[in-house]
C-alpha positions in Angstrom: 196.1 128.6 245.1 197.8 128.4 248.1 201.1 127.9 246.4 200.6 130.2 243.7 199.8 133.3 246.4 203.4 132.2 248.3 205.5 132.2 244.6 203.5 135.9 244.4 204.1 137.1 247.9 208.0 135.8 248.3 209.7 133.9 246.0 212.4 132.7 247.2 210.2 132.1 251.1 207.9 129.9 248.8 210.8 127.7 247.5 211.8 127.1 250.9 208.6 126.3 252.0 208.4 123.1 249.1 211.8 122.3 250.2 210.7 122.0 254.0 207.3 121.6 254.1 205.6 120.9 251.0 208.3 118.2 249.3 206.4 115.5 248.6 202.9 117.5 248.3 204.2 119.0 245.2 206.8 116.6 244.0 209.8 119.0 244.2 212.6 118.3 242.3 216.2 118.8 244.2 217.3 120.5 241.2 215.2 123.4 241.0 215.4 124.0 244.5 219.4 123.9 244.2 219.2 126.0 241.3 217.3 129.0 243.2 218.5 128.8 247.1 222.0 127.0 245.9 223.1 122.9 246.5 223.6 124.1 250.4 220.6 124.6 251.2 219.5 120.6 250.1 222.2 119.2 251.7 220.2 118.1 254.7 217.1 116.5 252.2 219.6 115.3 249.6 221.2 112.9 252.7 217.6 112.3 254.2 216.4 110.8 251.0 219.9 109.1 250.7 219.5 107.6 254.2 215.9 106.4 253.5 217.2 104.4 251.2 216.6 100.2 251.2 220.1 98.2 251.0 219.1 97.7 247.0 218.3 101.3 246.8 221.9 102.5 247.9 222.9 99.3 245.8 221.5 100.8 242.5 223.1 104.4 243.5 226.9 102.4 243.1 225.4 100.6 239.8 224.9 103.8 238.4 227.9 105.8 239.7 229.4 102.9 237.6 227.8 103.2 234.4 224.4 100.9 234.9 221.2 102.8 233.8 219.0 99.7 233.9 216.3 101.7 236.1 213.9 104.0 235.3 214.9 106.8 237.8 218.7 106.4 236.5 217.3 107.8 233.1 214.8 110.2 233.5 215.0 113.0 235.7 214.9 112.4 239.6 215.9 113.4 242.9 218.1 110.3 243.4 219.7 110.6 240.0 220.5 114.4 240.9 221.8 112.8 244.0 224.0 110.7 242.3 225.3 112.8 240.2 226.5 115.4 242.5 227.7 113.3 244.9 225.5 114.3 247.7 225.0 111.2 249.5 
């Protein structure tokens, strides 16, 4: 309920609160926070998650920037796909 009374109270202050705080509580997806506070303002988590990455991780991100789609993230919708795709690493 807690998220629901933020979304009614301030809209756009709830969406920043998944993007800084609640991220991987509720599973937020870069793309909806980029499509309501703009692809500025997930610069900073697009690189974090990016950075995290294992060698293989950023491995797979040049696979796919060069056609593989082998892995389940490079198919279905996900942060690092979104990453990839906009060039935001």
């Amino acid at each position: 309920m807690d998220l629901v009374n933020r979304f009614e109270d301030d809209y756009t202050a709830a969406i920043q609160y998944l993007l800084h705080d609640g991220f991987e509580k509720y599973n937020v997806h870069l793309d909806f926070i980029a499509d309501n506070l703009g692809k500025a303002a997930i610069k900073d988590k697009a690189h974090q998650i990016y950075n995290e990455l294992t060698n293989e991780g950023k491995e797979q991100v040049i696979g796919y920037k060069n056609g593989a789609r082998n892995k389940p993230w490079m198919l279905n919708r996900s942060n690092l796909k979104y990453i990839a795709d906009n060039d935001m690493f």
